[in-house]
Structures are given as C-alpha cells and as structure tokens.
C-alpha positions in Angstrom: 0.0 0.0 0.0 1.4 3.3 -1.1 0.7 6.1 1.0 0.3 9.8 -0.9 0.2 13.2 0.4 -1.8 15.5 -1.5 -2.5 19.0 -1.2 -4.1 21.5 -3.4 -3.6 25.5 -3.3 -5.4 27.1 -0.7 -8.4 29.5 -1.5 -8.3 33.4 -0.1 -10.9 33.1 2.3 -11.9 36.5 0.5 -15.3 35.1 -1.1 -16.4 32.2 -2.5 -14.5 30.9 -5.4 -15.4 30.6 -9.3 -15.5 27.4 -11.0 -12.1 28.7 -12.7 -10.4 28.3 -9.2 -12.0 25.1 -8.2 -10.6 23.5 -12.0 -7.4 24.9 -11.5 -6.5 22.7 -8.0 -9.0 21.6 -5.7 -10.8 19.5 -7.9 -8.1 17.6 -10.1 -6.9 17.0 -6.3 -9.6 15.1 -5.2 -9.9 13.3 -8.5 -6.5 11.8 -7.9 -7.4 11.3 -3.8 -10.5 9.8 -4.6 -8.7 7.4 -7.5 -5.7 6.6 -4.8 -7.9 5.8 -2.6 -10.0 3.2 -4.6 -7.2 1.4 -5.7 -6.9 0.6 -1.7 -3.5 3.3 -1.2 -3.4 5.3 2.4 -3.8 9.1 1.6 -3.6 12.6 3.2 -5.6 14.7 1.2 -5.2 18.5 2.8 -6.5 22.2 2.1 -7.3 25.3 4.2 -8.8 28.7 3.7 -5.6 31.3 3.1 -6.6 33.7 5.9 -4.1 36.4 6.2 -3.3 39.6 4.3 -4.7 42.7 3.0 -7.7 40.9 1.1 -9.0 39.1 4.1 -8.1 42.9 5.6 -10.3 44.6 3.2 -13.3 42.3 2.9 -14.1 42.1 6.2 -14.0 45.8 6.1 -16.4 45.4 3.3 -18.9 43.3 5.3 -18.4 45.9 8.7 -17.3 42.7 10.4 -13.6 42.3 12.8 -11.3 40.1 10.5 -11.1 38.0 12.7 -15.1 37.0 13.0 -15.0 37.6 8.7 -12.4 34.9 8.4 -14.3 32.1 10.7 -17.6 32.8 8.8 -16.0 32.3 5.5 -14.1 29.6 6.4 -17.4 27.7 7.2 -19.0 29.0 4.2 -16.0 27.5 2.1 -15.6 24.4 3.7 -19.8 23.6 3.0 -19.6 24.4 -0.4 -16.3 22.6 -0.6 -18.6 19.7 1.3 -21.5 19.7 -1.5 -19.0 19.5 -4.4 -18.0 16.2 -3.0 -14.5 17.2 -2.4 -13.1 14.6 0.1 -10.6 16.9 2.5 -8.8 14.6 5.3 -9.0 18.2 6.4 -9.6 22.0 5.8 -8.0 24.0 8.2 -6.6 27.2 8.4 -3.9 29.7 7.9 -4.9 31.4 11.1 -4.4 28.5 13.0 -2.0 27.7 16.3 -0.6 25.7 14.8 0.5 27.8 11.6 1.4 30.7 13.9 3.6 28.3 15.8 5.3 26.4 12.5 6.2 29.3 10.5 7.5 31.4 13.4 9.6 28.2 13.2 10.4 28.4 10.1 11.5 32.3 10.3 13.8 31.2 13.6 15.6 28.7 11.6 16.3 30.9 8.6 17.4 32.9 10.3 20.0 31.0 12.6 21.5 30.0 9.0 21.9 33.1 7.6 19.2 33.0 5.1 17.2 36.2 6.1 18.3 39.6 5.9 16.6 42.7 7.1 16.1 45.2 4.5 15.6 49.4 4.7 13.6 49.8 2.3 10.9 52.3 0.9 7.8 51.3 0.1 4.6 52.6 -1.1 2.3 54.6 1.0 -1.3 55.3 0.4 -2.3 58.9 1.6 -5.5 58.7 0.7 -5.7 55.3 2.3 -4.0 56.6 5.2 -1.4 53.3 5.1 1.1 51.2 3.2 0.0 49.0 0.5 1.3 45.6 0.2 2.2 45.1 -3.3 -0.9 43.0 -4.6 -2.8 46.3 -3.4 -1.4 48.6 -6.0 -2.0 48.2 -9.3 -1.0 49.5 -13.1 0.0 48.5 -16.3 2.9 45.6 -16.3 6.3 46.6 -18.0 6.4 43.6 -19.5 3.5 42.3 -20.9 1.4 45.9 -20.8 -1.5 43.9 -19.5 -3.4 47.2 -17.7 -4.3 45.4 -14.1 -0.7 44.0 -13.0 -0.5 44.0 -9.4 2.8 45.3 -7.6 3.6 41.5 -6.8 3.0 39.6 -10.0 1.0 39.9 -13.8 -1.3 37.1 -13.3 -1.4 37.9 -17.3 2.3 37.5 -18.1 3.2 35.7 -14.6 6.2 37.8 -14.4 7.4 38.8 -10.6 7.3 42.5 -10.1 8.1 45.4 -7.9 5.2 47.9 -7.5 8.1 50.3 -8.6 8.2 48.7 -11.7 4.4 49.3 -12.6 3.5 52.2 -15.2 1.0 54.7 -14.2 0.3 53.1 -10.2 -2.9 53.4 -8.4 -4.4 51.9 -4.9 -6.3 49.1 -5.9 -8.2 50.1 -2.5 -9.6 53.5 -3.3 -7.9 53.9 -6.7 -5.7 56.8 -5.6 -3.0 57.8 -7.9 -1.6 60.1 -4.3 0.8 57.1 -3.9 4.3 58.1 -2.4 7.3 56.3 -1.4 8.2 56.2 2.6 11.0 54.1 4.6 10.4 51.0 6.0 12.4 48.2 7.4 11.8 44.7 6.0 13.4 40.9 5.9 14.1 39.4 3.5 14.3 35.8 2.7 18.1 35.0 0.5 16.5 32.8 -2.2 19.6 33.9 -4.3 21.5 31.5 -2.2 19.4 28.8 -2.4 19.1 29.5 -6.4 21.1 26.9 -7.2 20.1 24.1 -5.1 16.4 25.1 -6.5 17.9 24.6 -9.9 19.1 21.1 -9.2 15.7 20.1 -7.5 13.9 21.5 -10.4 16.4 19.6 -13.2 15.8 16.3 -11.1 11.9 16.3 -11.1 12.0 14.8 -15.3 8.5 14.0 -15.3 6.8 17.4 -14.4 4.3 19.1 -16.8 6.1 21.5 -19.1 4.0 24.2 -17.6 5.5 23.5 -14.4 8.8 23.6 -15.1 8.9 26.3 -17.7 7.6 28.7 -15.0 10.2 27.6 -12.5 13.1 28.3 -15.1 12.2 31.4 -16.2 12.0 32.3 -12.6 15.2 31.3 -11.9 17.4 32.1 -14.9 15.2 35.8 -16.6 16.7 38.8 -16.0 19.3 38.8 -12.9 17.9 35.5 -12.1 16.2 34.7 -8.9 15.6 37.8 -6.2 15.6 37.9 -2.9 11.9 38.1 -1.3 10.3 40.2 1.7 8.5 38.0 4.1 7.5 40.8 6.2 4.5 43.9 6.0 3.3 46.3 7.7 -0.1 45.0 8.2 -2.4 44.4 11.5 -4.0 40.9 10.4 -1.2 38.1 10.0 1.4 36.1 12.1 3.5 38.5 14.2 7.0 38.4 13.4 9.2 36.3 15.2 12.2 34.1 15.3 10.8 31.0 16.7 8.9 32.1 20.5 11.6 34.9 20.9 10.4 38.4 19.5 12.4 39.6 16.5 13.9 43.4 17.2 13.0 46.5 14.8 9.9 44.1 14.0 7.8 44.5 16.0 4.1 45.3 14.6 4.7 43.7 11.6 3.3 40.7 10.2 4.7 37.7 7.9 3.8 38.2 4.1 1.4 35.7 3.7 2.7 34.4 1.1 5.7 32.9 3.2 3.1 31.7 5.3 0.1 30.3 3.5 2.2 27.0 2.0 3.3 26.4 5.3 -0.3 25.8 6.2 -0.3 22.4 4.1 2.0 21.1 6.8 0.3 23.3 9.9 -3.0 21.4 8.5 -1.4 18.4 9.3 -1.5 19.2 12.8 -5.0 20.8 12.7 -6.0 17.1 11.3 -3.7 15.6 13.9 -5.9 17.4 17.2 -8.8 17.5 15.3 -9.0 13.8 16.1 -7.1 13.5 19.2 -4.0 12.0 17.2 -0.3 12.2 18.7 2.1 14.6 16.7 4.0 11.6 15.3 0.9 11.0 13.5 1.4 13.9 11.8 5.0 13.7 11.7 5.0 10.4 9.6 3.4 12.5 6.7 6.0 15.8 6.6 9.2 14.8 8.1 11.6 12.0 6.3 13.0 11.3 10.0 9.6 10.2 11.3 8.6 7.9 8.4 7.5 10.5 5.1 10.6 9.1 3.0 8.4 6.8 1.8 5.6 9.7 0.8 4.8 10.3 -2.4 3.9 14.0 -2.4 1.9 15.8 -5.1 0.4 19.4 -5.3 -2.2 20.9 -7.4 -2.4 24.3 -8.8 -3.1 26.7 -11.4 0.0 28.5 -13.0 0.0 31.7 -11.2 1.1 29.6 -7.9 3.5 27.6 -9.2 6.7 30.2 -8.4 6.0 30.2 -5.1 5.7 26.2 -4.8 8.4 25.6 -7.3 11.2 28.2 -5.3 9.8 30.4 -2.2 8.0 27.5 0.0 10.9 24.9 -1.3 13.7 27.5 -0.5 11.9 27.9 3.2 11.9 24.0 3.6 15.4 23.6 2.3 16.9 26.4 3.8 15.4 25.6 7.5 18.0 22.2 7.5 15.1 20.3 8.6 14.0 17.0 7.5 10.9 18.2 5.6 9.3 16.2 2.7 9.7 18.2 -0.4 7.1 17.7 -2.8 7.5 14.9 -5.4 5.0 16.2 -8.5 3.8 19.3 -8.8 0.5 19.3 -11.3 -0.4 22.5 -12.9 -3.1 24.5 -14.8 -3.8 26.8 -17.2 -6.7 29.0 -17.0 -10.5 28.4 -17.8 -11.4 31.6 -19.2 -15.4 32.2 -19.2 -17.2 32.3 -22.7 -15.4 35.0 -24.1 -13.8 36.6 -21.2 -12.0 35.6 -17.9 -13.4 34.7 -14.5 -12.6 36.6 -12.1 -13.2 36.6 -8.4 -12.5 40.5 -7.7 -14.5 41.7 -10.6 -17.4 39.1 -9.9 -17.4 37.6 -13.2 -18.3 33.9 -14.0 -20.2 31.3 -12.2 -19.3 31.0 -8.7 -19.3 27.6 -7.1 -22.7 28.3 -4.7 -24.4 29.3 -7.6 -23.5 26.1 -9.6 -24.5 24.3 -7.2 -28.3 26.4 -6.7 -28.6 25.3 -10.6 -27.3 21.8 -10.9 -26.0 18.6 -8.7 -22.4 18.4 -7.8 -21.6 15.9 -10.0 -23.0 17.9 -13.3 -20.3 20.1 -12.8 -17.7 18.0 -12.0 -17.5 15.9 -15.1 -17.8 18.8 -17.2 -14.6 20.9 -15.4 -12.7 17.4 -15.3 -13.2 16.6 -18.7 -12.3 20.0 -19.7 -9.5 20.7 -17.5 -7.2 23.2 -19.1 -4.0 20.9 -19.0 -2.3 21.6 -21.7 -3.5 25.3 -23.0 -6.2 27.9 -21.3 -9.6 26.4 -22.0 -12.7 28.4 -21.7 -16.7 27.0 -20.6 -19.4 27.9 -22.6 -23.1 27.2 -21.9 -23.1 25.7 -25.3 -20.5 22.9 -24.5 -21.5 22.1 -21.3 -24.9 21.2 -22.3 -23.8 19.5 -24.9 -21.0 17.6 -22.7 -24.3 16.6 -19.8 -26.9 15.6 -22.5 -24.2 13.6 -24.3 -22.1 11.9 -21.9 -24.0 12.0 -18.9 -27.6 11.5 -20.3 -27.4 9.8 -23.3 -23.9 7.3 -22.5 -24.2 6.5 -18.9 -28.0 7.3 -18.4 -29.0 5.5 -20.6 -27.0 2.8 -20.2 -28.0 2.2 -16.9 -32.0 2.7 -17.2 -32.2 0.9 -20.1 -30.9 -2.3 -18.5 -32.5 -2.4 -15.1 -36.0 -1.4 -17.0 -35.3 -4.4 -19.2 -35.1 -6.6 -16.7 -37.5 -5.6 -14.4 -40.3 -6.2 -17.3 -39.0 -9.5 -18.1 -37.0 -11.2 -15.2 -38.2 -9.0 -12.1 -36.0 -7.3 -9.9 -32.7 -9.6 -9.4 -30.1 -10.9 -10.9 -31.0 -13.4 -13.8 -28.8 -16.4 -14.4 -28.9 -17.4 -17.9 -26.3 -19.2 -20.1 -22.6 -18.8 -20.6 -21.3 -15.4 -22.6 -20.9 -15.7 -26.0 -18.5 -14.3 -28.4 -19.7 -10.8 -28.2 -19.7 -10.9 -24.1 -15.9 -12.1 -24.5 -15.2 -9.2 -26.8 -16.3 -6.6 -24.4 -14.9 -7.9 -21.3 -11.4 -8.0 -23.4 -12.2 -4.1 -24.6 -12.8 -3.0 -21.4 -10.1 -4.8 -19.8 -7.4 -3.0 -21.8 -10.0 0.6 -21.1 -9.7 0.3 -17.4 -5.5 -0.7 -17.6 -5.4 2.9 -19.6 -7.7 4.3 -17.6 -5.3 3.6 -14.3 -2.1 4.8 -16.5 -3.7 8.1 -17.0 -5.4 8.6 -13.7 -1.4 7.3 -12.4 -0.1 9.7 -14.6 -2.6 13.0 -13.9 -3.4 13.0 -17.1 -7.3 14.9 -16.2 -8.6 14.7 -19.9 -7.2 11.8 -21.3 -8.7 9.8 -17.5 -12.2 11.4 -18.9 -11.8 10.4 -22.7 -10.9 6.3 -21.5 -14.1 6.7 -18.8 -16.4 8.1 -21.1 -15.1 5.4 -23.7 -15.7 2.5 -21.1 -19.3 3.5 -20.6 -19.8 4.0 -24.7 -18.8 0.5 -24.8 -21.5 -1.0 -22.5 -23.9 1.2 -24.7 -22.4 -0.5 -28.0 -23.0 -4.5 -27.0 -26.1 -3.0 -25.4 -27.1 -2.0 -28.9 -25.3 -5.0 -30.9 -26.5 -8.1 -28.6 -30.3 -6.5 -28.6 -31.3 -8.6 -25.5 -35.0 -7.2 -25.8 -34.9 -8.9 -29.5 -33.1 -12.2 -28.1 -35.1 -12.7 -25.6 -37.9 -13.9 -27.9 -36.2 -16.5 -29.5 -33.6 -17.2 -26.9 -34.5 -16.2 -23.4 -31.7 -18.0 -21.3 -28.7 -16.5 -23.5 -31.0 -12.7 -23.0 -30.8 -13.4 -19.7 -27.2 -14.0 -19.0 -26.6 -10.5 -21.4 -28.7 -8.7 -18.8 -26.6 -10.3 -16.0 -23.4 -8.7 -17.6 -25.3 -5.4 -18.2 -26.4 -5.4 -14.3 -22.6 -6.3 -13.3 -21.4 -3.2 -15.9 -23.5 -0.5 -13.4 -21.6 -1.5 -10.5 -17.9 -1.6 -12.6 -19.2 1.6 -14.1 -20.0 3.1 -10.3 -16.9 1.7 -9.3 -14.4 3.5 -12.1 -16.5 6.9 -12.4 -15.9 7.4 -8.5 -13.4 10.0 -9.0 -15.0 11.9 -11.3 -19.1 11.8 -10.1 -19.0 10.6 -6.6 -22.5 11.3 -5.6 -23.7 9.2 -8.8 -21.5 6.5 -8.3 -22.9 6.3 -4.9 -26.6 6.3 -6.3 -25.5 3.8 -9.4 -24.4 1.3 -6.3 -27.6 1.7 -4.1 -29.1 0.6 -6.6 -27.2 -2.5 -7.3 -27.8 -2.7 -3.4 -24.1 -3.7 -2.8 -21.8 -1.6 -0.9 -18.7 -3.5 -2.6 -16.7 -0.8 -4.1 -13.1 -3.3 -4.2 -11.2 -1.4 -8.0 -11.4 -4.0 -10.6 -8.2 -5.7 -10.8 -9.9 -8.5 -13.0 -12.7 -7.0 -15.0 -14.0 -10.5 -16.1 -13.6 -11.2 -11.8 -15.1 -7.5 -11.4 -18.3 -8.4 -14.5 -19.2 -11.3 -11.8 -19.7 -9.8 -8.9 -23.6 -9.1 -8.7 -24.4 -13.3 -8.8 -27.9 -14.6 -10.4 -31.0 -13.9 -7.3 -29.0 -10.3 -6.3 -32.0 -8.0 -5.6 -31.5 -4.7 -7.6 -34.1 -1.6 -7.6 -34.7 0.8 -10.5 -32.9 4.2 -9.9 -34.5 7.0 -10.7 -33.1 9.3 -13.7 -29.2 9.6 -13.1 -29.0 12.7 -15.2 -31.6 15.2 -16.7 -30.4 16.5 -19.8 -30.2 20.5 -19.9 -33.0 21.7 -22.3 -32.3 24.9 -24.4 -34.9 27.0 -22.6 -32.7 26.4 -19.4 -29.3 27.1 -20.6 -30.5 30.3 -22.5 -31.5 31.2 -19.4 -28.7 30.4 -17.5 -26.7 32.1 -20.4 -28.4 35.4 -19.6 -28.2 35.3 -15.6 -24.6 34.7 -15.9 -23.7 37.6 -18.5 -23.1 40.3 -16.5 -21.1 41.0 -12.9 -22.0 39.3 -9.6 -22.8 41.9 -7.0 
C-alpha cells in the first residue's frame, strides 16, 4: 500500500471561489485522492482557507465585520460548499491557525539561525488617501512587461512575471484607486533565495516527469533577467502572524506581520497538525506524513495548482523547507493548470465575473459540474466554458452514454425477469469481446489517472461507458429474448454487473452518482477491478436490484438560455 500526500492550493478566504479556481486545483486533487484511494493506497488529502493579508483585511472591512469573525464565517461558508461538491478533504484548516502561527514562526527562527534572512531598509509605497502602506498586490498598473493594464505590484497574473510595484507604469491603490501614492522608509526581511538558487535549480532539473507548464515557469524564474531575487517575508499590516524568530520576539519588527505568502504554504504542513488534534491524534501522527526522519521518505507528495502559484511552490515554500536544515518532505509532483477563461472573457473573483461555485450548485447537482470541469480541464492550454458545450457535454455523456446505459438495462429486466439478478447461459462471443475491450480501457484508464493526465482519465471513462452502450445495442437482448430467453438473460446479468464496474471506475470523477448507481445495485462493494471478467461477476444470479430514478436530466435549451443570460453580467 502506497501512501500519498496530497495537497491543493489554498483558496483566499476572500469570497467564495469561481468554478475557474475550483478546475485549477481543488478539484483535479480530489480526482487523484478519490482514484488513490479506490485502488486501496493510504492518503492525506489537505487544504485550508488562506486567511491572512490585505484581502481578508479589506473584505471584512467590506462586510463591517472584525477580521477575525470575517475569516471564521468564510471559512465555514467554504468548507460547505467545498462539502456539496464532494471534495473529500482529510481536512480543511486554516492559515490562522496555532498551529500555523507556531510552524512558521519556526520556520523564520531557523532561517534565520542559518543566515538566510536579511533585514532590509527599504521604501515602500504609501497610500495617503488610504491613510497606510499598501502591500504590493494592493497597487496596481499597467505591467512593464507584458502591458496587460491590471498587473499587481507582486505579480501579472497575465504575463506571470514577478514585479516590484516600482516597476508598474502609471500606479494606483487598488483600494480607493488613488494615484496620491508616495514612497516612505520602511524596514523589511528578506528571505536570501539567491542562495538557495542553485540548489532550486538542481531540485527542479531532477523532477523529469513534471508538466512543461511547471517547469517552464520555475526556469524562467530562476534564470530571466538577474535571475532569482531575494523576497520580503514581512508587512506592515495588522491581520497576519506576528514576526518572530521562533517564540523569541524579532527586534525592529515589532508590529509587523509575515507576508502571507511565506506563510500560506506552510499551512499544508500546519494542517497536518490541525487534522492531527482534530482527532485526538499524537504529533508523530502527523510527523509520519512531513518529516523524512519520522517515516514520510516513503511519501509520495503531489500538489495541485493553477499556473500563477507555481513560483511560489516551485522556489519560495521549497527554499523555506530547504533552507530551515530540517527533514521536511519536499514535494515529489507538482500538477499544474492553465486557466479556464469564461465564454469570451476571464473569471474573475475580484471583478465578480463567471459562475461561482454556490451558484453552480443552486442550478445543478455536484456531479454535473464535476465531469464537465474534469473533462475539460485546461492541461495543456487555457480552455474556456461555454453554456453551449456544457450542455452538450451533460446531455451527451452523462444523459445519453451512462443514463441511458444504466435505465435501459434495469428497465429491461424488471419487465422481463423482475428485480434480481438473472442467471442465464454462458457469454458468447460478443460478451468475450467486451470484457477484453474494457479490460485494456480500465488498464489505460489507471495509467492516466497514475499519470494525472485529467482529460485523457475522462476520454478512457467516457469510452468504457460507450462500450457498454455499443454490445447493449449489438446483442439486442429485448430482441433475443424472444427467441432465446436463457442466452438474453445471462446478457442482462453482464449489463447489471457493468452499473456496478461503471460506479466503481466513475468514482473519482461523479462521486454522488457513483454512490446512487451502487444503491441501486444494493451492494456496498466498491473493491477497483483488478480482473474485470472477476469484477463483471460480482452481482451473482438472485441479487436484488431496484430501478434508480433518472441519473441525469439533460439541460433543455430554454434552461441554458436562461442560465446564459443570468450569468452575462457581474455578480454583486
């Protein structure tokens, strides 16, 4: 049994997140969770809410709520949602933990005793009609680079490239919009990423089988320009961890907060510990997952997330672990997306445009949703949802492949052989045909799912269900059964025994339906299909099955023209 740590990027507790966000890691996470899992492996599956900084800051302002209260509503709020999209969390903590105060002062403290922080005078941009200093995310202008018009000081989410706000033409607040921006004093540390820049490089080169996208992003980091910077891990902000080495208070700091992005990835292992008390485990528990000297060498780690993250997971959190000298687990695959853009535009969560993930869930089940992001995960370029191809993708996979599949054959048999299992003959020809189709299906099925390939996993899926449809269609039971009831019967025994494979292998993908598809097979074995002929045999003649209601609706046009028009503007 392999055990697997997973971990996903952490959403800003800032609002609830677009379906562009929940693509882009959380989902693909618990695709491979869920998969790892049903082939029998032990895995920590981890997210949290990112709590700290000037937009949890801000929108708690917004809703006339303390931060503090702000941040433990939306964590709540985020963690249901996540609940009723089926994503299967060992746990969601978050950054405003104990235990994520008490990890990354840590982390700071050991830095620090090996040289790897320095503490910066520097001057830094001031607000007056804000009446503060803005962190860099907070002011934005046009990018140098790329000229893409909303840059923010830290980083083009257009271009990706890392930036000063200094380096922005034509600045403003993103706050108030003020262009009355000056530059005051201000002292700062800084972690020394330069050192570590070539024992990043090394790390990177030795991870060969990690998307393009990752590593592209990683290397340009690392080599553009003068090559990788120096970071500040420090503002001037009220909301955050305070600054300190370890329990000792850091002088000339005090007041200040760590950035959070030096603290939000050391969440994934601070979550560890939430999981840990959450259910009265020891901290070698915990321990056995994060540090190779308690038992994680044998860990596989994988993370999920869309491009913009990947600098800081591919250098800033991996220059924190390396440079601490501690025996943390480094992460082993790092899976990344591209953006889904929404028909014609871009989601966005600041600007409110695009569904949002409570109201994709007021319109449609979980699972809807789920095999249409999946099987249109932007992998390999941007890809971009459009009410067009999602109903098309429902009616025609959903409805009309699986459905179908699965109504027609319990109806069938029902009307002719009641509600269990029939017995019937040997398979024939055609039934030894299918079971060697799908055998080589579900053994690349696994490679892909192994491999995180998200669309190909959907193309061998859907192609494994189209296959039960096709010797449906070619063997005609309803027709054999009139001349040859016994041999109709043992068809319809295969067909029964496909809904519970099918259930089985579309786990991942549509949890809630595979959960219905074996209810109605009334068995609760779920064991991954190592033999599919074994696996086609498991439901035996006199096993009591019910009718399940419709598994999918298809989307009329009348609906999705209207959901077309709801969704065209701006959420407020």
């Amino acid at each position: 049994m392999a055990r697997i740590l997973i971990t996903s990027a952490i959403p800003y507790i800032n609002g609830i997140k677009h379906l562009g966000n929940l693509v882009g890691s959380q989902l693909p996470a618990d695709l491979y969770a869920r998969y790892q899992r049903g082939r029998g492996n032990e895995v920590m599956f981890l997210c949290a809410t990112d709590e700290h900084g000037t937009p949890a800051e801000l929108a708690a302002a917004k809703a006339g709520k303390p931060v503090a209260e702000y941040c433990a509503e939306m964590h709540e709020v985020q963690a249901d949602i996540a609940r009723r999209f089926g994503l299967s969390f060992d746990h969601f903590g978050r950054s405003s933990s104990a235990q994520n105060h008490k990890l990354t002062q840590h982390f700071a403290g050991k830095l620090a005793e090996n040289d790897l922080i320095r503490e910066v005078s520097e001057r830094q941009v001031y607000s007056n009609a804000d009446g503060r200093f803005l962190p860099d995310r907070y002011i934005e202008g046009t990018c140098p680079n790329c000229g893409y018009d909303k840059a923010r000081g830290d980083q083009c989410e257009n271009c990706t490239k890392q930036l000063d706000p200094t380096d922005l033409i034509e600045p403003r607040s993103a706050i108030s919009g003020s262009t009355d921006l000056e530059v005051r004093e201000t002292k700062h540390l800084y972690l020394r990423q330069s050192a570590l820049k070539d024992q990043l490089d090394a790390w990177i080169d030795s991870k060969s089988d990690w998307p393009v996208l990752t590593t592209s992003i990683a290397k340009k980091w690392l080599h553009d320009g003068d090559g990788l910077q120096d970071r500040g891990i420090t503002r001037d902000l009220d909301w955050g961890i305070p600054v300190k080495k370890g329990e000792q208070d850091w002088p000339g700091m005090e007041g200040k907060v760590f950035y959070v992005w030096f603290d939000a990835p050391i969440e994934y292992i601070a979550c560890a510990g939430e999981w840990a008390e959450a259910h009265g485990k020891s901290d070698a528990e915990w321990e056995r997952w994060w540090r190779t000297d308690k038992g994680a060498d044998d860990v596989r780690y994988v993370q999920f997330m869309g491009k913009d993250n990947v600098p800081f997971h591919t250098l800033s959190f991996p220059a924190t672990l390396i440079g601490s000298g501690e025996p943390w687990k480094m992460v082993d695959h790092l899976k990344s997306f591209n953006y889904l853009n929404y028909d014609g535009g871009q989601f966005s969560t600041s600007q409110g445009r695009g569904v949002f993930m409570d109201q994709a869930l007021e319109i449609l089940p979980a699972d809807y949703w789920r095999w249409w992001l999946l099987s249109h995960a932007p992998e390999n370029s941007d890809s971009e949802f459009t009410w067009e191809n999602f109903q098309a993708s429902v009616n025609k996979d959903l409805a009309d492949v699986l459905g179908n599949f699965v109504s027609r054959i319990t109806k069938f048999c029902r009307s002719k052989f009641g509600e269990t299992v029939p017995e019937g003959g040997a398979y024939g020809p055609q039934e030894e045909a299918l079971i060697a189709e799908l055998t080589t299906r579900v053994r690349a099925y696994e490679a892909h799912m192994e491999a995180m390939e998200v669309r190909k996993s959907a193309q061998e899926l859907r192609a494994i269900w189209a296959a039960g449809n096709e010797y449906l269609q070619s063997a005609a039971p309803w027709t054999l059964f009139k001349t040859d009831p016994v041999q109709a019967a043992a068809q319809v025994r295969l067909g029964l025994n496909l809904i519970r494979l099918y259930a089985v292998l579309s786990a991942p993908f549509i949890p809630a339906s595979s959960a219905r598809m074996l209810e109605a097979m009334q068995t609760t074995d779920d064991s991954w299909p190592e033999d599919v002929a074994g696996a086609l045999g498991v439901l035996a003649p006199g096993h009591a099955f019910t009718v399940p209601e419709v598994l999918f609706a298809k989307i009329s046009d009348e609906d999705r023209e209207g959901w077309q028009q709801r969704f065209s503007g701006v959420r407020s």
